[in-house]
C-alpha positions as CSV (number, residue, x, y, z in Angstrom):
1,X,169.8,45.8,260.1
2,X,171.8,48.9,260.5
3,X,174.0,48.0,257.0
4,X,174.2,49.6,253.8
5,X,174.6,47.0,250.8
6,X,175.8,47.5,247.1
7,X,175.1,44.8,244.1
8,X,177.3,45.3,241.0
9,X,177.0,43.6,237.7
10,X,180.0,42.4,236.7
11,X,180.3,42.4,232.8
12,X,183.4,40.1,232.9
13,X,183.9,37.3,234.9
14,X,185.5,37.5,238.4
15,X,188.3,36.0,239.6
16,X,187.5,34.0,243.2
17,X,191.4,34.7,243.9
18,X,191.5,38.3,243.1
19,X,188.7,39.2,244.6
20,X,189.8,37.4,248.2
21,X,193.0,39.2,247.4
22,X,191.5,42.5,246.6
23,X,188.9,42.2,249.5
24,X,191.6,41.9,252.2
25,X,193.6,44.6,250.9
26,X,191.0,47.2,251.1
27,X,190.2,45.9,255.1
28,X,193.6,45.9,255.9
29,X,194.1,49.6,254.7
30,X,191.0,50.7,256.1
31,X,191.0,49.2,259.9
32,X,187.7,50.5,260.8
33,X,186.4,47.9,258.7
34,X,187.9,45.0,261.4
35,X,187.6,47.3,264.4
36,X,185.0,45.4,267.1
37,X,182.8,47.6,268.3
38,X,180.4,47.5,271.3
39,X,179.1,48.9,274.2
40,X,182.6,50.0,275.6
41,X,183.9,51.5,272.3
42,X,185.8,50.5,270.1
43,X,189.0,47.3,270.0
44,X,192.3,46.3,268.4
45,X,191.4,46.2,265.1
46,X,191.1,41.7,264.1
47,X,193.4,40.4,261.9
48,X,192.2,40.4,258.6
49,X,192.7,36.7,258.0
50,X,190.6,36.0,261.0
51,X,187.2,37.2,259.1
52,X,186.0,35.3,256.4
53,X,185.3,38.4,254.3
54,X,184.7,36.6,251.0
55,X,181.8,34.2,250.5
56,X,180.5,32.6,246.9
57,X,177.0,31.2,246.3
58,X,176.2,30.9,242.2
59,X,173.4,31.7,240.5
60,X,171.4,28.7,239.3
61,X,168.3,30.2,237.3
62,X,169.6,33.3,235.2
63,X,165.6,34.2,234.9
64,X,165.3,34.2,238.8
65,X,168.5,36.3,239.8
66,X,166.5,38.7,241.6
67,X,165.2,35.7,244.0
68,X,168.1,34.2,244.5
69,X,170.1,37.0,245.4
70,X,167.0,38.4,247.6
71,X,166.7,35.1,249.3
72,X,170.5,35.0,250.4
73,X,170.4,38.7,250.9
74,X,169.4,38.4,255.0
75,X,171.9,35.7,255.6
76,X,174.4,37.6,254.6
77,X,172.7,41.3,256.6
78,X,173.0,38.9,259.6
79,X,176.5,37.8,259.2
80,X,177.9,41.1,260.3
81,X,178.6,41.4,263.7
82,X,180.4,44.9,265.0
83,X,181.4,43.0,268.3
84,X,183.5,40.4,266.0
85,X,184.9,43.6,264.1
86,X,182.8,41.9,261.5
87,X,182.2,45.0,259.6
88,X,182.0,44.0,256.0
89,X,181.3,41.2,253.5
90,X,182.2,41.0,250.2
91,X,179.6,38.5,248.6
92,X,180.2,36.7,245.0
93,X,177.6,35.2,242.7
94,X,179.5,33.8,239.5
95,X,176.5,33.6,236.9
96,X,175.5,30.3,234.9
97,X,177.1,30.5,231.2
98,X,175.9,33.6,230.0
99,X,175.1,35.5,232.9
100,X,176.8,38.3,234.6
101,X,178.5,37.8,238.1
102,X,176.8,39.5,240.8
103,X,179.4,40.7,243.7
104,X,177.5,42.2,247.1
105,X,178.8,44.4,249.3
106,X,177.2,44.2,252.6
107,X,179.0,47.1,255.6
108,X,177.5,47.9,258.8
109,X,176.6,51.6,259.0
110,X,179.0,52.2,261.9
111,X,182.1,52.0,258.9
112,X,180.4,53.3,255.9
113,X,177.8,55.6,254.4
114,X,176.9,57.2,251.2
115,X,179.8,58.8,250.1
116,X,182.8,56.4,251.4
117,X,181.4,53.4,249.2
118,X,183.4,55.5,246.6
119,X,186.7,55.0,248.8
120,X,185.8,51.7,249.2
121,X,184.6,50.6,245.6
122,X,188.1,52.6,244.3
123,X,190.4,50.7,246.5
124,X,188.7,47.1,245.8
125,X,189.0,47.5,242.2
126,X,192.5,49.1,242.2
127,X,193.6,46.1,244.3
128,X,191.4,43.5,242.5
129,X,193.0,44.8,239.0
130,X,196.6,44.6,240.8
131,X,195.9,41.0,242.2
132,X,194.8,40.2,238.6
133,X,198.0,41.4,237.2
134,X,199.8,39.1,239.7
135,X,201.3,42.9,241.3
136,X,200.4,43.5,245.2
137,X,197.5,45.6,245.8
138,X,199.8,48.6,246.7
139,X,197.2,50.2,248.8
140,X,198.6,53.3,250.8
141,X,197.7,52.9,254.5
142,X,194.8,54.9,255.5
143,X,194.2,57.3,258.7
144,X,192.7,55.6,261.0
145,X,189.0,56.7,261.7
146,X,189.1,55.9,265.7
147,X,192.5,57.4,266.3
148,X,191.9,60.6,264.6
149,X,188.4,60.6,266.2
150,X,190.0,60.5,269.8
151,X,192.4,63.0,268.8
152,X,190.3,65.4,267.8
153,X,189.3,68.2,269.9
154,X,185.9,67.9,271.8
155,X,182.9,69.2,270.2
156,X,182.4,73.0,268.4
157,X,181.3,75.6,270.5
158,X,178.5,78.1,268.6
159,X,179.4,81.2,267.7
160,X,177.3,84.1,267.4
161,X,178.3,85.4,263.9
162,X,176.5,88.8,264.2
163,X,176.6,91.4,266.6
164,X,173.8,91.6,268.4
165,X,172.2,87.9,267.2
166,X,172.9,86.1,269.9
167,X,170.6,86.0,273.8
168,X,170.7,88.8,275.8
């Protein structure tokens, strides 16, 4: 899979309805994260009620979480699909009575990388602790990635810094 997945450990319990809340707030302002994209480049950006981004699954054994989350973990790799502007999945695992909840985040590699699960862990739980407080999410719209791309002028050209560095 080209994806990139987070788990968190939730110390307090999370809200089902929040978190559907939150999750389509953060792919609404982001719409790279419902862009289809295939062998012709990129679409229209999907509605964001059209994806199913929020799925739940509990965790049964609190001395096997490991396994269960493991064996759910491809299912959830394969339910991405760039075509479908299926980009991201937002995965919860409320935990039996004295567990933590679990909550994956599973994104395609084409919308996210090392440094913007920051963005997108900020927004979610800005929006999740709006949606809590019964406030909307209040996410700013962000830039988006294809538009700016095709915007931007075509590729660097080198520069020979030094006199005298460069061929001939």
């Amino acid at each position: 899979h080209w994806n990139q997945s987070v788990l968190l450990r939730c110390t307090k319990s999370v809200d089902p309805a929040a978190l559907a809340i939150a999750a389509a707030a953060v792919v609404e302002r982001h719409p790279a994260l419902r862009r289809p994209v295939g062998p012709h480049g990129p679409g229209a950006p999907r509605p964001v009620g059209d994806l199913d981004l929020v799925s739940f699954s509990r965790i049964q054994d609190p001395g096997n979480i490991a396994e269960e989350i493991a064996a759910l973990g491809t299912e959830l790799q394969r339910s991405l699909d760039p075509e479908a502007g299926r980009l991201i999945r937002f995965h919860l695992f409320p935990g039996a009575p004295g567990t933590d909840d679990r909550l994956a985040l599973i994104a395609h590699h084409l919308v996210v990388d090392g440094l913007s699960w920051r963005v997108v862990l900020d927004d979610l739980a800005h929006a999740y602790g709006a949606a809590l407080s019964g406030r909307p999410p209040g996410l700013p719209p962000a830039a988006d990635f294809y538009r700016w791309a095709a915007s931007s002028p075509g590729p660097a050209q080198p520069v020979n810094p030094l006199p005298g560095s460069g061929p001939g």
